[in-house]
Steps between C-alpha positions, in 0.01 A plus 500: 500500500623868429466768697733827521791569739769707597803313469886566562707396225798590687670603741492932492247407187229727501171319574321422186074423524435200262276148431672218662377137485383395883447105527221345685554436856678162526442289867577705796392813283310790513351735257448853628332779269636825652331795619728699638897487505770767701746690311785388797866636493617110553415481142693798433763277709428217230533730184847643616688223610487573868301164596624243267248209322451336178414751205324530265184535767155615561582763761226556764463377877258692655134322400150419505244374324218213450600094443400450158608132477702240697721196455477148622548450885359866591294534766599856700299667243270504207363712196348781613707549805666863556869423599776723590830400367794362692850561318687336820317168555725304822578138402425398859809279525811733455689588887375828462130335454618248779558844716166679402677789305289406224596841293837388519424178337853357294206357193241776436652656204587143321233570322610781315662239265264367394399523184157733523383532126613563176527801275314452131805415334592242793720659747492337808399784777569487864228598769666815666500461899283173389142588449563793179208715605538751238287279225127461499549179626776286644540169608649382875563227679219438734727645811505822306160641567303524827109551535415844541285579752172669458469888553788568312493647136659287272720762302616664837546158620807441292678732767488253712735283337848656579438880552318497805616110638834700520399829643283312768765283555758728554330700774337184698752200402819633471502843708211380754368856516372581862190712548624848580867443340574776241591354136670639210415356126745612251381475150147608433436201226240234551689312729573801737136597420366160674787580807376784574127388490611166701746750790123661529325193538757380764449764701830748422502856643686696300555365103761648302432495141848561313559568102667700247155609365320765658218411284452197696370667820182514477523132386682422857297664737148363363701146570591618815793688555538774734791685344636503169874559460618566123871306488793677538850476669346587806212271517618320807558808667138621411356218657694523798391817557153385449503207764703722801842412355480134578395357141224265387437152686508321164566632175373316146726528200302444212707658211839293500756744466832486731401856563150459572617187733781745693253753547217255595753361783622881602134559549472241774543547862726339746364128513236521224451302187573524118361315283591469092229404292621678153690310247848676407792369278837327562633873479290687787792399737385603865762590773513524866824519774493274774493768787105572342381169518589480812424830642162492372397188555214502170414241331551484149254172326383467151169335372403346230173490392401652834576201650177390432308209439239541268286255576454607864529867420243582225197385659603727779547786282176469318373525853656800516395626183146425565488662831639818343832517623694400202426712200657337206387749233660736679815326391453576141597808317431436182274213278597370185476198232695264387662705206566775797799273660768627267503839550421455887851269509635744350364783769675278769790522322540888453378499879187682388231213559258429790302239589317337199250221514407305126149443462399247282 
């Protein structure tokens, strides 16, 4: 069956919207028709070489949509069922699995080499991040997608997938934010979007909403931040002087720059927490003396994929979304279709783009 995509042809390719031949879901399989996909910098990660997988590939991780079909030996779900894709399903068996660090599972990418579909002249194509959500429909392995619980929309629902698992997670899993404890979230994307929602929904005092962007303050306070600092070389001095010279208790780095990170750690008192949720390169080379460390006594942790698991940790944010305290829409800055995914990549890439969301 062919349906259009936007696939990678290479590495620092530009993106390129085309038909591609998707097979029928073999045993173990599921077919998902998507309504929704995220526009996520990870796949910026993919299309520049920073995360490295099997190209040429359907980019896309960030999903959700209705079962349209399934393979043999399926039973989680069936057609009809809205599903929320999972790029990182845990194999359950690895140490890490053995440990219950199931986001730091050593087998949920293996399927990124897979081979996913086929262009029309036959190129085998890989599924980006392994469920390529930026198609009108994709095919997973049955681990892959979760039922979505009712009272969510389904196109805001694809949020749920990565964006906000990782802003959520970063605040409860990793930091452990306290009620009352201040919080600074630098980078006002999607991911620092759902941190500073989820600081609010823990209970934070004050919530420090950093960027470069002064355009993104009005975005940041209606997700809950208190103050808005615009970055500069004194950033960590600003929010000193905001929090009576001691610092944050936890700080959320959601950007992945060795700047951002330095400044994110400056930022944090005596004894708090940092926490590095953004993606950087081999080259963003971070540096710290010993006497610091020491004197300060922070705590410097990074998270991947908020440390979540999504199969415990979406039904609880629908919960939250249906209750009103989660606003996913107010995530988005800007809709778009399928043939929109170009230019938004290459937004991201002049630094210029905000938070899209593909509607199908």
């Amino acid at each position: 069956m062919a349906v259009r995509a936007a696939v990678l042809p290479a590495v620092g390719a530009p993106l390129k919207v085309t038909e591609i031949v998707l097979p029928d879901p073999g045993p173990g399989q599921v077919r998902v028709r998507l309504a929704a996909a995220g526009v996520c910098h990870s796949d910026l990660s993919l299309s520049d070489g920073t995360m490295r997988l099997p190209v040429p590939a359907v980019l896309g991780h960030e999903g959700a949509g209705t079962v349209a079909a399934v393979g043999e030996g399926v039973t989680g779900v069936a057609p009809g069922d809205r599903v929320v894709l999972n790029w990182a399903p845990s194999c359950g068996s690895c140490h890490a699995c053995g440990l219950g660090e199931v986001w730091l599972c050593a087998n949920a990418l293996n399927g990124a080499a897979n081979v996913h579909a086929r262009t029309t002249d036959g190129t085998d194509l890989h599924p980006g991040l392994n469920v390529a959500a930026f198609a009108e429909e994709t095919v997973v392995p049955a681990n892959c997608v979760l039922p979505l619980p009712d009272g969510v929309p389904l196109t805001d629902a694809a949020l749920l997938g990565c964006a906000v698992l990782t802003g959520y997670g970063a605040v409860h899993h990793s930091a452990r934010v306290r009620a009352g404890e201040s919080v600074a979230v630098f980078g006002v994307g999607g991911v620092g979007l759902a941190a500073l929602q989820s600081a609010r929904i823990a209970g934070a005092g004050r919530i420090v909403a950093v960027d470069v962007s002064p355009a993104k303050e009005e975005l940041a306070r209606a997700a809950g931040a208190t103050d808005y600092v615009v970055a500069s070389e004194d950033t960590a001095r600003e929010i000193r002087g905001l929090t009576g010279k001691q610092g944050v208790d936890v700080a959320v780095e959601c950007v992945g720059r060795a700047a951002t990170i330095r400044a994110a750690w400056d930022s944090t008192r005596r004894g708090g927490r940092t926490t590095v949720v953004g993606i950087g390169g081999k080259d963003q080379q971070v540096t710290f003396n010993a006497l610091e460390i020491f004197h300060w006594g922070r705590t410097l942790a990074g998270c991947v994929y908020g440390n979540s698991d999504p199969a415990r940790d979406v039904p609880v944010l629908a919960a939250h979304v249906r209750e009103g305290r989660l606003d996913l829409g107010a995530l988005v800055t800007e809709r778009i279709a399928l043939d929109g995914i170009p230019a938004a990549f290459e937004n991201m890439l002049a630094g210029k783009g905000g938070r899209a969301l593909v509607v199908f």
